[in-house]
N, C-alpha and C positions, 0 to 999 in steps of 0.2 A: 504493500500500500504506500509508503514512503517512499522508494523509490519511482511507482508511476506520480506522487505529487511530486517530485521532485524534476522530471521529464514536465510537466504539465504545467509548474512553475518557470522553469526556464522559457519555455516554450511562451507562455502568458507575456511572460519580462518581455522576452526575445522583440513580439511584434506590438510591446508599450502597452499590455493593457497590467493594471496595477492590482496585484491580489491584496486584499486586507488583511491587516494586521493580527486578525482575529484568526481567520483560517490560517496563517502561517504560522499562528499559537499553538493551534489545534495539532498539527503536526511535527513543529522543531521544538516545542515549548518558548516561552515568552523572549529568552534572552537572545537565544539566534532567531525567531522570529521581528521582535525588534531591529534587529543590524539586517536582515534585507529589506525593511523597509523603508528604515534610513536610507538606504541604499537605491533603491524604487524611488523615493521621495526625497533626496535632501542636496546639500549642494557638495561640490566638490572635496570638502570638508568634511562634510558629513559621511559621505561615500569611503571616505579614508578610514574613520575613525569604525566607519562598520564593518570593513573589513580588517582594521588591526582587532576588534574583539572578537570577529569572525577567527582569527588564528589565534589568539590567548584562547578562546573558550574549546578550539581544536577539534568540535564538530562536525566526523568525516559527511554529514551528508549536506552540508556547506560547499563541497569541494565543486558539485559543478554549479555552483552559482557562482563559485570563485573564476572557474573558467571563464563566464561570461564577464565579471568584473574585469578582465584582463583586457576587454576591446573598451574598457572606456578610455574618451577621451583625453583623462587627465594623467599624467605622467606619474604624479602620485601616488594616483589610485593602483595604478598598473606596478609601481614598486611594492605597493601596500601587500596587495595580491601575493607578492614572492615572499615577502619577508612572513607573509603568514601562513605560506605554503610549508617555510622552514621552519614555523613556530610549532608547529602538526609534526614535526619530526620522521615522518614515517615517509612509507614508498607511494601511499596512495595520491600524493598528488606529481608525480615525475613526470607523467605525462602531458601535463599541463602547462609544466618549470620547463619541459624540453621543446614546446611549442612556444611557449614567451622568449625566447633564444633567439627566433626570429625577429623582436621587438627590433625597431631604428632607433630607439632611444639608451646610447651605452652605459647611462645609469640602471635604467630597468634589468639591463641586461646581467651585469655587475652583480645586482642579488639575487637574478635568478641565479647564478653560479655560486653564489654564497648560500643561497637555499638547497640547493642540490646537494651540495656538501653536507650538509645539515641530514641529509635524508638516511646516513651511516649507509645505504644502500650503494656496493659495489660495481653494482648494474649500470651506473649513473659515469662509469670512470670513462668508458671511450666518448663520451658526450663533452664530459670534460676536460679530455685532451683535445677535443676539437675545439672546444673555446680558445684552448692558449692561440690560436690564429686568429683571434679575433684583432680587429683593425685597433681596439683600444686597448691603451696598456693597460685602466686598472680593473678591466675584465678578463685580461689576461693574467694580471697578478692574481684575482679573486680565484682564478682557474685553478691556481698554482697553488692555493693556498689550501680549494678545498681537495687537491689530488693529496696534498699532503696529510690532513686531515681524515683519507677515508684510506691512508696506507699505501698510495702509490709510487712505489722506487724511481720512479723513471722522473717524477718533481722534483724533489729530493735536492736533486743539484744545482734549482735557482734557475740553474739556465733557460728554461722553459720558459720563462716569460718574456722572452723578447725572441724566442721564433716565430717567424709568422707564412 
């Protein structure tokens, strides 16, 4: 049942019509309920702040609303997105961290590689030697930092971060 509201929700957001705060109660309970609909309804600001307690509260079934917070407009918002992708700790949002990889903006980019790290998931290591080519250095450093982090030898020696 929560997983097709959750299909259903997305889908609602997707083409702007706005679910109430009550039925999103009904099913995530009031606190992640609340943060999507700050998030449905608030400003740029507000979008941030529901998605940093969307990752402190670390509610996997959050995750694909997180996805969708990832196309917002604000640059913010879209770091907010990663940084509480790695606040969840876990592998369920990789998929999501290795599609914001894509992002144009080398900040966003930065912690998704910093959240990948975060994920202790080794799975994540060939993703993160392809970042060390990344055009920016401190997405390359962050590369560097989290290969080191999740035990990868071949970091290790620093010099990884300036091949590109």
């Amino acid at each position: 049942m929560k997983k097709a509201f959750v299909v259903l929700f997305i889908g609602l957001m997707t083409v702007g019509v706005c679910c109430t705060n009550e039925a999103l109660a009904n099913v995530y309970g009031p606190e992640v309920s609340e943060c999507m609909y700050k998030f449905q309804t608030g400003t740029p600001e507000a979008r941030r702040k529901a998605v940093d307690t969307l990752g402190k509260i670390g509610n996997k079934f959050a995750i694909p609303f997180l996805r969708q917070a990832l196309k917002d407009s604000d640059v913010l918002v879209r770091i907010s997105v990663a940084k509480a992708l790695g606040k969840m700790g876990d592998s369920s949002g990789i998929p999501i961290l290795i599609e914001a990889l894509k992002d144009k903006r080398p900040d966003v980019r930065q912690d998704v590689v910093k959240a990948l790290g975060k994920t202790g998931d080794t799975s994540v290591i060939p993703v993160l030697r392809e970042a060390l080519k990344d055009e920016n250095v401190k997405v390359r450093q962050q590369a560097t930092d989290a290969l080191v982090n999740l035990g990868d030898k071949s970091a290790k020696n620093g010099n990884t971060v300036n091949k590109r």
